[in-house]
mmCIF file of the N, C-alpha and C atoms, coordinates in Angstrom:
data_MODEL
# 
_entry.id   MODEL 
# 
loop_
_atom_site.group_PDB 
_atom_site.id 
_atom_site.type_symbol 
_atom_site.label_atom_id 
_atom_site.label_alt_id 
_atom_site.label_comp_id 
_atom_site.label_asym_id 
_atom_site.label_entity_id 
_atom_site.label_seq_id 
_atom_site.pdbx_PDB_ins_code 
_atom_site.Cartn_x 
_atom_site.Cartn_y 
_atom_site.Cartn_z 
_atom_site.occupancy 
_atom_site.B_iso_or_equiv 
_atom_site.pdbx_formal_charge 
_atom_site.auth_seq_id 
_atom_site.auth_comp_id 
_atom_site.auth_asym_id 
_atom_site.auth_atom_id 
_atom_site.pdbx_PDB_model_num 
ATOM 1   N N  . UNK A 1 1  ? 80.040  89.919  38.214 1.00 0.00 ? 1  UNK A N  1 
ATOM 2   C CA . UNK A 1 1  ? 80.971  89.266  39.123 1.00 0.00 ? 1  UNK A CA 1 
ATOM 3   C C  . UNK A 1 1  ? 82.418  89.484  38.689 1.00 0.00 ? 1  UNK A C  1 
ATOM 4   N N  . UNK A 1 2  ? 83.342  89.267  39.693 1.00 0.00 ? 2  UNK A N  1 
ATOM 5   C CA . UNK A 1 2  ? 84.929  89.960  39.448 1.00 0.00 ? 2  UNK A CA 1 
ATOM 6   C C  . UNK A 1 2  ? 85.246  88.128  38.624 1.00 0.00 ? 2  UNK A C  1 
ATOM 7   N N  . UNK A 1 3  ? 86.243  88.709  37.975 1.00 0.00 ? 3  UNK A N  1 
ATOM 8   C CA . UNK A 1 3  ? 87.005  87.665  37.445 1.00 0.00 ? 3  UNK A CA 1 
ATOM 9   C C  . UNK A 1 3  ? 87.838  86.728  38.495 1.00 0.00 ? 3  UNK A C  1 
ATOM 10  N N  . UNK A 1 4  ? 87.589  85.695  37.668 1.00 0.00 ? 4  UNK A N  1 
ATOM 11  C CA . UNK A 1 4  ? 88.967  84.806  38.611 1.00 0.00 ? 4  UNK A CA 1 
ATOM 12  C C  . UNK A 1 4  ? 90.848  85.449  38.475 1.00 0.00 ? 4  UNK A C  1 
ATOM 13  N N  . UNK A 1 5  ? 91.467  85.309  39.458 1.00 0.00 ? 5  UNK A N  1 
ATOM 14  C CA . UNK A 1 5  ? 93.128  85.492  39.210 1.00 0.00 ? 5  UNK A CA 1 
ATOM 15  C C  . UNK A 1 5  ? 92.859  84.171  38.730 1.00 0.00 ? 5  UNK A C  1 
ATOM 16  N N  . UNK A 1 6  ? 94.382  85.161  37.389 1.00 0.00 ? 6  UNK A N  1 
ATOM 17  C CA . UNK A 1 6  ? 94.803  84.242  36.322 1.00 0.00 ? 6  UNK A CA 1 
ATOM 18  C C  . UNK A 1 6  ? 96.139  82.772  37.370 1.00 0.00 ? 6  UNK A C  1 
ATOM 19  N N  . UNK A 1 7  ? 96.225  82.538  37.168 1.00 0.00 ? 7  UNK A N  1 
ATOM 20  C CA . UNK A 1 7  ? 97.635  81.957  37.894 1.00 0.00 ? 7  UNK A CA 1 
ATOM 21  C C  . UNK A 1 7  ? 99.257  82.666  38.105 1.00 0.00 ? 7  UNK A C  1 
ATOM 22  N N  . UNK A 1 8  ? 99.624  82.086  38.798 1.00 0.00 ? 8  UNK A N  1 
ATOM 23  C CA . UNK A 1 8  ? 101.029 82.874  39.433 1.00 0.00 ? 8  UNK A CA 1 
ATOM 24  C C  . UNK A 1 8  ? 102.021 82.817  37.789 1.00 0.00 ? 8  UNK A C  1 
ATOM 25  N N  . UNK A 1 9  ? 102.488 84.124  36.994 1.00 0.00 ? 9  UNK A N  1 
ATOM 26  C CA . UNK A 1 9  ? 103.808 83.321  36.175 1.00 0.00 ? 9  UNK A CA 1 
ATOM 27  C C  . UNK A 1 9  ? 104.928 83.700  36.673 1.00 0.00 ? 9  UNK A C  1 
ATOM 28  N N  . UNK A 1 10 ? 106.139 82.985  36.525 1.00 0.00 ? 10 UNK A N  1 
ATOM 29  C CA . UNK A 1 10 ? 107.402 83.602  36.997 1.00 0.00 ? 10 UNK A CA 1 
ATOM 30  C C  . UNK A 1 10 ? 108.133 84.168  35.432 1.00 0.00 ? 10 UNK A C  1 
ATOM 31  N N  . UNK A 1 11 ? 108.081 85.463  35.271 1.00 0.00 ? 11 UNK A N  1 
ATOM 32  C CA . UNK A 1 11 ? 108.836 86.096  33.931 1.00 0.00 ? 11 UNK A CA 1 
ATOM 33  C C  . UNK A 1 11 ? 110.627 86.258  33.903 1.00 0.00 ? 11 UNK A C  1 
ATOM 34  N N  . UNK A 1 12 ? 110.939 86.066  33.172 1.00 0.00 ? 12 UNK A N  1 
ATOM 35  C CA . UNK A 1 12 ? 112.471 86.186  33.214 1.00 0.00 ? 12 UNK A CA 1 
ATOM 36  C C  . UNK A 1 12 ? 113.118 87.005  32.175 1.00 0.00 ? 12 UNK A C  1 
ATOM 37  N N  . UNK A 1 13 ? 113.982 87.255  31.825 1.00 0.00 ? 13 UNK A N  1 
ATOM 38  C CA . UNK A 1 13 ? 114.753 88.172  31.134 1.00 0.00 ? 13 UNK A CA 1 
ATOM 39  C C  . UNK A 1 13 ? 114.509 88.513  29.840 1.00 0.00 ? 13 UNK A C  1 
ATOM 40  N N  . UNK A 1 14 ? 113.480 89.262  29.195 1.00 0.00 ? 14 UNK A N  1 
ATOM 41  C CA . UNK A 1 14 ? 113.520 89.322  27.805 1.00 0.00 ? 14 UNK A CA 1 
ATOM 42  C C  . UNK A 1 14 ? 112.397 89.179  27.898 1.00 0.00 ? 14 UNK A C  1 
ATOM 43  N N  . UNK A 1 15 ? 111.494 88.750  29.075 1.00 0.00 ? 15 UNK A N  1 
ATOM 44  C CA . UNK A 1 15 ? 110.028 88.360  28.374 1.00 0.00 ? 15 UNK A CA 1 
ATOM 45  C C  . UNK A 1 15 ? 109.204 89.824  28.712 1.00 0.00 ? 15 UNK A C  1 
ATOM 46  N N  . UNK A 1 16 ? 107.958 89.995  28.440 1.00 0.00 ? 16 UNK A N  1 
ATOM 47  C CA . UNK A 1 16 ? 107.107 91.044  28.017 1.00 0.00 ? 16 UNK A CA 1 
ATOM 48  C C  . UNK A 1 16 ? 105.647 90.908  28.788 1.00 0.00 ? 16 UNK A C  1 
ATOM 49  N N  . UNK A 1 17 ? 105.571 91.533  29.581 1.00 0.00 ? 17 UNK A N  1 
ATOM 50  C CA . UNK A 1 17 ? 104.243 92.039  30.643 1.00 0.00 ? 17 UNK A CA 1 
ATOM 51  C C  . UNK A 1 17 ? 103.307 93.525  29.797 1.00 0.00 ? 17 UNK A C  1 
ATOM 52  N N  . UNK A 1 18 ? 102.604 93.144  29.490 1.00 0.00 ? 18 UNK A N  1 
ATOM 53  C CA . UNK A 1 18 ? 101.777 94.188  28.362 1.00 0.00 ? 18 UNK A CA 1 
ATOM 54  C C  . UNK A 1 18 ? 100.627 94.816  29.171 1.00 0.00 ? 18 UNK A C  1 
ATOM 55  N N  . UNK A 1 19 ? 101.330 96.189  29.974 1.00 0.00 ? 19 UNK A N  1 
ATOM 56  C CA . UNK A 1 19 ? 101.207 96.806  30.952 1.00 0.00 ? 19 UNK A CA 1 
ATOM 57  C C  . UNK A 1 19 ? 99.603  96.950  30.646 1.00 0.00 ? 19 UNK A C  1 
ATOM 58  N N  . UNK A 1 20 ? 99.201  97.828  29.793 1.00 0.00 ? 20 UNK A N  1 
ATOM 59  C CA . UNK A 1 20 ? 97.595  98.339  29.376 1.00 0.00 ? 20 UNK A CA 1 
ATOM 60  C C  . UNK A 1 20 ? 96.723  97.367  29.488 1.00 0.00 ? 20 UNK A C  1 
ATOM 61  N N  . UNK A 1 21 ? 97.212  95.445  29.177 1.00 0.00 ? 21 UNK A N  1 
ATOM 62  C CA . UNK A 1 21 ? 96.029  94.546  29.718 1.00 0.00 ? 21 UNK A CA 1 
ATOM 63  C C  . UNK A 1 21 ? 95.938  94.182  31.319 1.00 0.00 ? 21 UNK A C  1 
ATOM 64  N N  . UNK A 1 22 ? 96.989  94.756  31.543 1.00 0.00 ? 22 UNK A N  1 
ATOM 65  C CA . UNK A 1 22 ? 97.159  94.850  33.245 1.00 0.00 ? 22 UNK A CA 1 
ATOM 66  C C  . UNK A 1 22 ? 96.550  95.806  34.281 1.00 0.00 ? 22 UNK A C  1 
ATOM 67  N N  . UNK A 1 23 ? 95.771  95.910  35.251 1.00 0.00 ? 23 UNK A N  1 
ATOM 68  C CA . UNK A 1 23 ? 95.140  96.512  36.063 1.00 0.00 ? 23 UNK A CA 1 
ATOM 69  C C  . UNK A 1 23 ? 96.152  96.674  37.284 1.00 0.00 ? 23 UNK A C  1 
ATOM 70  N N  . UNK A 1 24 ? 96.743  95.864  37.906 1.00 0.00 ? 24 UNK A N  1 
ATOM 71  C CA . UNK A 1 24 ? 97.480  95.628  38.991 1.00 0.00 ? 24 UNK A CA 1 
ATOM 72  C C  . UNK A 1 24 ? 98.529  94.307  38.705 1.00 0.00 ? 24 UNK A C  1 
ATOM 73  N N  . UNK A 1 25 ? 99.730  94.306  39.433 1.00 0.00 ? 25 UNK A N  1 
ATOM 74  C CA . UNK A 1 25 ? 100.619 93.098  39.461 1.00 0.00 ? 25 UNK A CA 1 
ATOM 75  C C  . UNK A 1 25 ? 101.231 93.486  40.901 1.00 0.00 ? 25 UNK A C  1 
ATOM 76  N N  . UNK A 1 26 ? 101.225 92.173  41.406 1.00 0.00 ? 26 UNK A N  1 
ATOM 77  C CA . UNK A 1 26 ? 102.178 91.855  42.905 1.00 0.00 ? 26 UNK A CA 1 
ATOM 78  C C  . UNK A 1 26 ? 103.310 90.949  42.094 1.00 0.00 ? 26 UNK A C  1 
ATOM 79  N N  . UNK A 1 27 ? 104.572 91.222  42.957 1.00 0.00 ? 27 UNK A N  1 
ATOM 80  C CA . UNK A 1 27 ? 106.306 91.368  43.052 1.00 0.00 ? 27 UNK A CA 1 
ATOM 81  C C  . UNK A 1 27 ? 106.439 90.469  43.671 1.00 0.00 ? 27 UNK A C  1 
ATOM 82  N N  . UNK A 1 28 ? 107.379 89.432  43.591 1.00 0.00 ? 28 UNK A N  1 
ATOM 83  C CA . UNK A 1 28 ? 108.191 88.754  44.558 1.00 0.00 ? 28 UNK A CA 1 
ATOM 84  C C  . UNK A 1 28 ? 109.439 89.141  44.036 1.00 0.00 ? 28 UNK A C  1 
ATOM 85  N N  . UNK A 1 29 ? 110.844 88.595  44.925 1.00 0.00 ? 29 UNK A N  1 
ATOM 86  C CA . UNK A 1 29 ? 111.673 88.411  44.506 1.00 0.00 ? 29 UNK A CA 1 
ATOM 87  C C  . UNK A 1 29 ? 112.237 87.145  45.325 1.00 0.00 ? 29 UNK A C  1 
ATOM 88  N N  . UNK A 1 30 ? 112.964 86.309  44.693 1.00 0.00 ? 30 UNK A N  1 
ATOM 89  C CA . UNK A 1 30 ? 113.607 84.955  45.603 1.00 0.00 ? 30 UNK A CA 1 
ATOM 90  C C  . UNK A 1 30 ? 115.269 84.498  44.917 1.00 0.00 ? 30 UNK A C  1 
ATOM 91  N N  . UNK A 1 31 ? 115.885 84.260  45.806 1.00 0.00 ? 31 UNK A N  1 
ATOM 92  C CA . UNK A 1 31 ? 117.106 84.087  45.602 1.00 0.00 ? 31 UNK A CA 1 
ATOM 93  C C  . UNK A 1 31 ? 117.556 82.832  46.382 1.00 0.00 ? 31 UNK A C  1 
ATOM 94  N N  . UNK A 1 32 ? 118.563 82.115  45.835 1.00 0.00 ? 32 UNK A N  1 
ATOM 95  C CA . UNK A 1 32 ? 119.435 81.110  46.828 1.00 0.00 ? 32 UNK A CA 1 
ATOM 96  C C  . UNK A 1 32 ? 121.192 81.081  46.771 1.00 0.00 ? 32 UNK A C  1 
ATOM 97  N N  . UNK A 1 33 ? 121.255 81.022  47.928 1.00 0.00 ? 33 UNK A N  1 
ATOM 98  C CA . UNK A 1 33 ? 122.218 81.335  48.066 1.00 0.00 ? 33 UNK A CA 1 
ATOM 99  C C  . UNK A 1 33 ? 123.671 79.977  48.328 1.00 0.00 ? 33 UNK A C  1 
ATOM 100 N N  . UNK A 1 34 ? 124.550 79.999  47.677 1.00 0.00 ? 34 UNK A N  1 
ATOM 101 C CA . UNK A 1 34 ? 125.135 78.516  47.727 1.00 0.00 ? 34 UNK A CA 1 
ATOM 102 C C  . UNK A 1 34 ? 126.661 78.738  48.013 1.00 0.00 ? 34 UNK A C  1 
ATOM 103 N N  . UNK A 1 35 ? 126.942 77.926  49.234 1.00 0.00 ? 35 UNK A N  1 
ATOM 104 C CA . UNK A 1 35 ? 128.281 78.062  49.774 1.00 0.00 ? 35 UNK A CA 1 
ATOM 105 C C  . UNK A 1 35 ? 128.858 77.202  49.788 1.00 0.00 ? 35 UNK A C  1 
ATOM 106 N N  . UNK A 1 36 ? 130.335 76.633  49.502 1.00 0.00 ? 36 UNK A N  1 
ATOM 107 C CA . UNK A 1 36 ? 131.420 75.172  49.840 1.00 0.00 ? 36 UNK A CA 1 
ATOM 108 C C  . UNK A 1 36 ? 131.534 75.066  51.028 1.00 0.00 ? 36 UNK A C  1 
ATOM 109 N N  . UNK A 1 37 ? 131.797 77.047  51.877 1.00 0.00 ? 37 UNK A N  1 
ATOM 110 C CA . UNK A 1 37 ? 132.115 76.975  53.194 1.00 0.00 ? 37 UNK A CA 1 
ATOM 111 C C  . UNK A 1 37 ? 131.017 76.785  54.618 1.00 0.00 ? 37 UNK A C  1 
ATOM 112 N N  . UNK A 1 38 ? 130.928 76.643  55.182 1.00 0.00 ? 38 UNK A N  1 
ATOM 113 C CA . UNK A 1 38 ? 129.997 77.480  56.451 1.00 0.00 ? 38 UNK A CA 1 
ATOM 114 C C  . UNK A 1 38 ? 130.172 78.272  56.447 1.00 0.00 ? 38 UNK A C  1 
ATOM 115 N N  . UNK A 1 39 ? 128.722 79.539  56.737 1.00 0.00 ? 39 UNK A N  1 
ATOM 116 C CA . UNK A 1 39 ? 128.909 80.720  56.949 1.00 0.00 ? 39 UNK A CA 1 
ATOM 117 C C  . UNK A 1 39 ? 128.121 81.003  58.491 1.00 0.00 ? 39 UNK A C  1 
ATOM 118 N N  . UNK A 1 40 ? 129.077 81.716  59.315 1.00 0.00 ? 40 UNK A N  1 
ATOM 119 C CA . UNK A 1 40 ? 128.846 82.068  60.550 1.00 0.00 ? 40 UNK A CA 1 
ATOM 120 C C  . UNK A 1 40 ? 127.882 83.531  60.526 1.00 0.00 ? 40 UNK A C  1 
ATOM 121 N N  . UNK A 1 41 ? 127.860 84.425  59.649 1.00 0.00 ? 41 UNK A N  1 
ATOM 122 C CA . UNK A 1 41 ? 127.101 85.567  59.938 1.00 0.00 ? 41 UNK A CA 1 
ATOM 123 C C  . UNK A 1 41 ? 126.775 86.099  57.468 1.00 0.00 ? 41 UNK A C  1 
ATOM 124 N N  . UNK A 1 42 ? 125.912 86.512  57.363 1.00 0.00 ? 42 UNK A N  1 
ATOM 125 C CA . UNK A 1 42 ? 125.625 87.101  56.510 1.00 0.00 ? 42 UNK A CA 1 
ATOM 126 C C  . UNK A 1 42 ? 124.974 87.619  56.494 1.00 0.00 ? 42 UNK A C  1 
ATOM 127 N N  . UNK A 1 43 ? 125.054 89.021  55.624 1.00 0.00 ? 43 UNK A N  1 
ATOM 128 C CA . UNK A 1 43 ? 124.306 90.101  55.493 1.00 0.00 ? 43 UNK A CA 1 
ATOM 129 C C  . UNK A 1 43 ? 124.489 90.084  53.404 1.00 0.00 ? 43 UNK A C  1 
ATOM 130 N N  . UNK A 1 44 ? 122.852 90.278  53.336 1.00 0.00 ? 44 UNK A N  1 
ATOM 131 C CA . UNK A 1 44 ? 122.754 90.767  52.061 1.00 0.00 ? 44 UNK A CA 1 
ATOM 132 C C  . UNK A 1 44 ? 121.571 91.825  51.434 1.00 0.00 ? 44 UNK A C  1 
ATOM 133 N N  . UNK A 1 45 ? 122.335 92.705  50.917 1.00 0.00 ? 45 UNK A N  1 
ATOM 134 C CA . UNK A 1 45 ? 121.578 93.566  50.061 1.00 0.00 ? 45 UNK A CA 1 
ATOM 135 C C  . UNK A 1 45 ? 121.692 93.569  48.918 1.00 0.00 ? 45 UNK A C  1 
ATOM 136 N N  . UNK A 1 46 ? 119.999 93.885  48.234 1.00 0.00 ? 46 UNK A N  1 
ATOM 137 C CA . UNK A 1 46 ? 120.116 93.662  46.936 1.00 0.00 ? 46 UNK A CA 1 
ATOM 138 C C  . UNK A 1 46 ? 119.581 94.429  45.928 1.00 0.00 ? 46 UNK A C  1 
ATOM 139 N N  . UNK A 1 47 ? 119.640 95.031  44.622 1.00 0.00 ? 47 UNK A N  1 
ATOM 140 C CA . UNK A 1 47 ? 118.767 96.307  44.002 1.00 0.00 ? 47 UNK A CA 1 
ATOM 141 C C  . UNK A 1 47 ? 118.012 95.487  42.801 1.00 0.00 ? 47 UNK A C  1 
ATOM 142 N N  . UNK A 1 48 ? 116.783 95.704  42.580 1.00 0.00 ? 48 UNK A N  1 
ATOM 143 C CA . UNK A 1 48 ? 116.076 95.523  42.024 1.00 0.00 ? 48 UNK A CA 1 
ATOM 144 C C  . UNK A 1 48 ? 115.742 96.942  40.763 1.00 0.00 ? 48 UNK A C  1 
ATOM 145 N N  . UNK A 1 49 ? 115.994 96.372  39.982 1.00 0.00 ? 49 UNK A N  1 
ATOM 146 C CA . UNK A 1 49 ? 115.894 97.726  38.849 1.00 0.00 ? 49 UNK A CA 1 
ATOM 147 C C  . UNK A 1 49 ? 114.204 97.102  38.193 1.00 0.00 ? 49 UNK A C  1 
ATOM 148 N N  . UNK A 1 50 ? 113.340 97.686  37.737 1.00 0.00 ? 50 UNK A N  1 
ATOM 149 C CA . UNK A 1 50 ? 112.207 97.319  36.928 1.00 0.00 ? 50 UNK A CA 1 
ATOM 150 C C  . UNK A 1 50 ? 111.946 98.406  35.850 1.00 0.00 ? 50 UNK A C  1 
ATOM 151 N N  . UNK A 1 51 ? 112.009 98.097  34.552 1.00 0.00 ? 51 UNK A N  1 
ATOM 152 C CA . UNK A 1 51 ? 112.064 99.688  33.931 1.00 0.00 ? 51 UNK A CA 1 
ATOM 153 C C  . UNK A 1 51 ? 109.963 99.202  33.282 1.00 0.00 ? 51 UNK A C  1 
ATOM 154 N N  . UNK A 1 52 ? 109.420 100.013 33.445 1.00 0.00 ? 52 UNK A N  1 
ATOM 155 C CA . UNK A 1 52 ? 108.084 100.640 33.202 1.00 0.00 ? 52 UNK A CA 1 
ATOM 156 C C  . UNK A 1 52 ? 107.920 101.035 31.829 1.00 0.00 ? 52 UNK A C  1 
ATOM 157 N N  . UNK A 1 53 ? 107.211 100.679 30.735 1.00 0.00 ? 53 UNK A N  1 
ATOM 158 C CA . UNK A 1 53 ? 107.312 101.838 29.659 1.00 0.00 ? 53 UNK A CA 1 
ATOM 159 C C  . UNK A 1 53 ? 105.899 101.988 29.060 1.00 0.00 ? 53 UNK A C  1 
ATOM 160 N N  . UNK A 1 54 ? 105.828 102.943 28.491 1.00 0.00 ? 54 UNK A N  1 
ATOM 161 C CA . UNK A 1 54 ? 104.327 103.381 28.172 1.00 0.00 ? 54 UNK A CA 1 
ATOM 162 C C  . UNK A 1 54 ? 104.071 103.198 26.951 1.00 0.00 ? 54 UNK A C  1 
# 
């Protein structure tokens, strides 16, 4: 029988995903956004860098 998924973690800067015990990983990304003013129209783009290493 397949294993259970482990639970969701959220990783942050410095921490370590140890690719070879890994089979697959799904991505989010989430952001908030905080204004003094009203904003009538926004547009945002954003780059996501992920560096991979073997």
């Amino acid at each position: 029988p397949a294993l259970p998924t482990p639970p969701a973690k959220t990783i942050g800067p410095g921490e370590v995903i140890f690719s070879k015990l890994v089979d697959k990983m799904d991505a989010t990304f989430d952001y908030t956004f905080k204004c003094d003013q009203p904003i009538s129209e926004l547009t945002e783009e954003v780059s996501i860098i992920a560096t991979l290493e073997n």
